[in-house]
N, C-alpha and C positions, 0 to 999 in steps of 0.2 A: 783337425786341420781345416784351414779356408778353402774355398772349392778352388777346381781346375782352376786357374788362367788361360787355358785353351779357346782360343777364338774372340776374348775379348778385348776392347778397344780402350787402352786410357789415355789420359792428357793431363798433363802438368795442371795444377792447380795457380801456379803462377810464375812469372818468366825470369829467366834466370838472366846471367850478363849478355849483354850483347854476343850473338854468333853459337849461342847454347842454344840449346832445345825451351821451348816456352809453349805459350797457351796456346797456339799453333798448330804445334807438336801432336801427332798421332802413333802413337806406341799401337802393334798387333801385335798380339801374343799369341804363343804357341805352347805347351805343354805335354809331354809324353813322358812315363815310368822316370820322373824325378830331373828330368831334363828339359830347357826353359829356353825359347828362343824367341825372337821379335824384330820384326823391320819398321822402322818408323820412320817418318818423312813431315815438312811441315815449318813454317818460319824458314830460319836461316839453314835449315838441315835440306840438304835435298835428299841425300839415302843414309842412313842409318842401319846396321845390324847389332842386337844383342845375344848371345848365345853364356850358356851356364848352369847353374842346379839349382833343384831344390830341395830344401830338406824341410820337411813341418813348416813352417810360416815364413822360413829364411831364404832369401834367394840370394844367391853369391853369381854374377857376373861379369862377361867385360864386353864391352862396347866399342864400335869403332864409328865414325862417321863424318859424310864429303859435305861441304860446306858451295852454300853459292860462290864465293870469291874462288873455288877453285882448292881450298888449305881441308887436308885431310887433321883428323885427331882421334886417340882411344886411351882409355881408361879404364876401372874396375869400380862399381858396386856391388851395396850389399844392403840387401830390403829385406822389410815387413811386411810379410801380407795382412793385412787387417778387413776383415768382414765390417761395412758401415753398416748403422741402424736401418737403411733403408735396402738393403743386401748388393749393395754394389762394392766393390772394392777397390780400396789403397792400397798402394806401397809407400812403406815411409824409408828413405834412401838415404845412404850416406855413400858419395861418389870421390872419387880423387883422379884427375889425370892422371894418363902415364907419359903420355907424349908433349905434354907440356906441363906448366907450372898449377895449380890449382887445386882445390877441394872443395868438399860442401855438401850440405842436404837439400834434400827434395822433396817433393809428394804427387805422388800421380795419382789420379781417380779413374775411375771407369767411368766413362760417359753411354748417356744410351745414344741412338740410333737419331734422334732429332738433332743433337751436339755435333754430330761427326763430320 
């Protein structure tokens, strides 16, 4: 299995439609006995919460989050954790609203501490 997600920092590799989460975007994760949570803030996001599981490299979640204009939204993914060669880590995501119309994939990376 890929190490914890506990305490680390990642960010889109690149930006999704306008008023999504993008390169901006700082994802903090949290990790404990299989259970996965994160607040992320950043671009058009002002708060962000993710909460959900994990099982071996799969994290299954749902997301909710407030938007500068004021419009809330949430959804469900469902990622891969992958170890990169340089031991930082992805997730490779496939997301769908629930509260409006939309779907799609992603990629978050870890970034280190100069990024951030």
């Amino acid at each position: 299995m890929p190490r914890s997600l506990d305490g680390l920092v990642l960010a889109p590799v690149a930006d999704q439609a306008p008023g999504q989460v993008g390169t901006r975007t700082r994802f903090t994760y949290h990790e404990k006995s299989g259970e996965i949570w994160a607040e992320y803030t950043g671009g058009d996001v002002v708060r962000g919460h993710l909460v959900g599981t994990r099982e071996g490299d799969r994290l299954d979640f749902r997301y909710v989050q407030l938007k500068h204009d004021g419009t809330t939204s949430s959804g469900h993914c469902v990622s891969t954790v992958v170890e990169l060669p340089d031991g930082r880590v992805r997730l490779e995501e496939s997301w769908e609203w629930e509260s409006q119309q939309g779907s799609g994939t992603s990629v978050v990376e870890q970034v280190t501490v100069h990024d951030r």
